[in-house]
C-alpha positions, 0 to 999 in steps of 0.5 A, spaced: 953 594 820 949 597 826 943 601 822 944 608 822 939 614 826 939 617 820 941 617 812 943 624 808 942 623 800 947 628 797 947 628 790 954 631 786 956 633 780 962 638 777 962 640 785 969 640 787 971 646 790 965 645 795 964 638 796 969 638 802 967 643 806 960 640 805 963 632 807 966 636 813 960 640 815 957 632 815 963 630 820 962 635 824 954 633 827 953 632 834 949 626 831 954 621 830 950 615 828 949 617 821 951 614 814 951 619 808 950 616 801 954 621 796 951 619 789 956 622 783 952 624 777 958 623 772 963 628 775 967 630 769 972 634 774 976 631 781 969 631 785 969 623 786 977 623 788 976 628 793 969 624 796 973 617 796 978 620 799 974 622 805 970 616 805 977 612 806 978 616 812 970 615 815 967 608 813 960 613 814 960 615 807 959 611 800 961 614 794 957 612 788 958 613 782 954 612 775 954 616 769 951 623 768 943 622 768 940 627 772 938 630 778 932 626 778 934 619 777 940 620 782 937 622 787 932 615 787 939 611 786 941 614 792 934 613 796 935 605 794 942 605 799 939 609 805 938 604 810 935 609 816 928 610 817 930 618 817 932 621 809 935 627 809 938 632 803 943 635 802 946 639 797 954 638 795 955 646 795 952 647 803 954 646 809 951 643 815 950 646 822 953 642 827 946 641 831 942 639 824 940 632 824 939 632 832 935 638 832 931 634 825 932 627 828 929 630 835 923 633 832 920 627 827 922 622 834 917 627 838 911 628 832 910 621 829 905 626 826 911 629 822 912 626 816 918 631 814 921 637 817 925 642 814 930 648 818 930 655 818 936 657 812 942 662 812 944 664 805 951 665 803 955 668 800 952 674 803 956 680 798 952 677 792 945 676 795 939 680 791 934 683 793 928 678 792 933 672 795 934 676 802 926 677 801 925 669 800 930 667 805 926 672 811 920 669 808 922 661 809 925 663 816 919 667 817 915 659 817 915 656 824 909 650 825 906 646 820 900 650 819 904 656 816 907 651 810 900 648 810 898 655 809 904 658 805 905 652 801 903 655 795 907 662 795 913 660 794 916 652 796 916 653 804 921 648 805 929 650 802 930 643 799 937 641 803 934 642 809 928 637 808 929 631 813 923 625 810 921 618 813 924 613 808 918 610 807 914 616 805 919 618 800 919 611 798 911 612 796 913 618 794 919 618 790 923 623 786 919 626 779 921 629 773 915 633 771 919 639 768 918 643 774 923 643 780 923 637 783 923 639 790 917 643 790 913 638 786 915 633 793 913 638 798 906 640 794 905 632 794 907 630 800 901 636 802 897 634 798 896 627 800 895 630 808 902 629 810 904 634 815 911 638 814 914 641 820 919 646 821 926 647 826 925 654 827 932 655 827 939 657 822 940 650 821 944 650 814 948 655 810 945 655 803 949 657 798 948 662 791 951 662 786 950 664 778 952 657 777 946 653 781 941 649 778 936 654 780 938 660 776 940 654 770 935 649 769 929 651 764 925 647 770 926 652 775 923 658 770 917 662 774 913 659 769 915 653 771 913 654 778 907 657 776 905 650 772 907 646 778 902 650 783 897 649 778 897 642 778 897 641 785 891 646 785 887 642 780 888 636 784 886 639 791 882 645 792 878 644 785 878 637 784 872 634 781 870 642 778 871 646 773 870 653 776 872 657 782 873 665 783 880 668 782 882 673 787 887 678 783 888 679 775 896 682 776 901 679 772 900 674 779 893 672 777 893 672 769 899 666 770 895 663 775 889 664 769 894 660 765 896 656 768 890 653 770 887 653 764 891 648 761 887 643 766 880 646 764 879 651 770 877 657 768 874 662 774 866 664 775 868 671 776 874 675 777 874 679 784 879 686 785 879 692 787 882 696 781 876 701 780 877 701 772 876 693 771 871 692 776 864 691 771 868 689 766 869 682 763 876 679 762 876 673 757 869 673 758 869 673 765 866 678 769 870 682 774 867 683 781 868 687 788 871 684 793 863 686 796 861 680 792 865 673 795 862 668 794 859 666 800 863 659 804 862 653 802 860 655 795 865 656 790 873 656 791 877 662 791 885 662 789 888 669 791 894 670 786 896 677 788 904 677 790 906 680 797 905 679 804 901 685 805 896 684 800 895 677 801 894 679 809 889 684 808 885 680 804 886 673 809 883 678 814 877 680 810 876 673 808 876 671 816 870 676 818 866 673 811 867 666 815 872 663 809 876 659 811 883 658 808 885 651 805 878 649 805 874 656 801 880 659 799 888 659 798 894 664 797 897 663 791 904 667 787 
């Protein structure tokens, strides 16, 4: 068969009420020179009937089936039958716009700086979403150029997982984990981590669906603790590789994680900077609390701003840009 343009990789599990719509967004794509590889994790309702029955219709799809694993062994099963040099994810209960894999395949063909690139998202259904899910999706779609995930990686995960298109071959030196932290943070974390740059179609390009029953809402790997421990990994091996020191910004909820979290990698802060006027001068674990008129200088010591919320976190941006730090190399924003 003619090499395909691009490769989905959806993985499956108990999603038959869904799936077909999902198949069908597929079809639909105004991209017609695709193969999609849908990888059954061990289904124990109807899911692989109603993909076989498609895949009779359309030969672009290949149905595998393999006993229940998980979604980390299932989706580098799926990896080794994509045979395009694009990947692009797909999860069974979203739905594709029609323009998806062109606008994503037309962006990566343009940059070969890119190495992924994700899309702007519409969570569905609607009537059910809460307050900090239309928070985070505002968030995500606020997210345009490679420099705002670069920036905003360690906020939240900057690229909404069913809508990341990868090079095969960067996903093949890159493959899935399981770390007992979500496993498409943790991609998105080491792909910046190893200089990769990720770009964003700034467009509404899939529905992504809520549901009480996703993985994110079920999973003990998707707890905030466990996106917390996540960040502080990639912490330990970028900004605060080969020291044991730094400066952290903030000692809310927000910043006593992050203290434990970094900890557990033998990182403890020199000094603690906030604006509450009963901490400062105090010592907190031993470590004193200081003004925000006591940085340390550029080039000095590290500092890892864990405060949550756009508006403190652009306050201090600001601040930290007529002191001369510059994000990413003398701080980064955390929460």
């Amino acid at each position: 068969m003619k090499r395909p343009r691009v490769s989905i990789l959806l993985p499956t599990f108990d999603s038959a009420t869904a799936i077909e719509a999902c198949l069908e967004s597929i079809t639909r794509q105004t991209e017609p020179n695709w193969e999609c590889t849908v990888v059954d994790d061990g289904s124990r309702d109807d899911t692989v009937a109603r993909v076989a029955a498609v895949a009779r219709q359309d030969p672009r799809f290949l149905l595998v089936s393999r006993s229940h694993q998980g979604l980390v062994r299932t989706l580098n099963a799926g990896l080794s039958h994509c045979r395009a040099p694009l990947v692009a994810r797909m999860d069974a209960d979203d739905i594709m716009h029609s323009q998806r894999l062109a606008a994503q395949c037309a962006l990566l063909e343009h940059d070969r700086g890119l190495a992924a690139a994700g899309t702007h998202v519409r969570l569905f259904p609607r009537s059910i979403l809460l307050d900090g899910l239309r928070a985070y999706e505002a968030w995500l779609n606020s997210l345009a150029t490679p420099d705002d995930v670069a920036r905003d990686a360690l906020v939240e995960c900057p690229v909404a997982h069913p809508t990341l298109m990868i090079r095969r071959h960067v996903l093949e030196a890159h493959p899935y984990r399981d770390r007992g932290w979500p496993e498409d943070y943790d991609l998105v974390l080491r792909l910046l981590g190893g200089g990769h740059k990720i770009g964003i179609v700034p467009r509404r390009l899939l529905c992504w669906r809520d549901s009480t029953t996703r993985l994110s809402r079920t999973a003990p790997a998707y707890r905030i603790e466990r996106f917390v421990a996540c960040k502080a990994a990639h912490l330990s091996r970028t900004l605060l590789a080969g020291r044991d020191d730094y400066a952290l910004w903030g000692y809310g909820p927000t910043g006593r994680a992050m203290f434990r979290a970094l900890e557990k990698h033998g990182k403890r802060p020199a000094c603690i900077i906030e604006v509450n006027p009963r901490k400062i001068g105090q010592r907190i674990h031993g470590t004193p609390v200081v003004p925000p008129d006591r940085l340390p200088p550029p080039r000095t010591l590290p500092i890892v701003v864990a405060v949550s919320g756009p508006g403190p976190r652009a306050t201090i941006r600001n601040q930290m840009a007529r002191t001369g730090h510059r994000e990413l190399e003398d701080f980064v924003c955390t929460a």
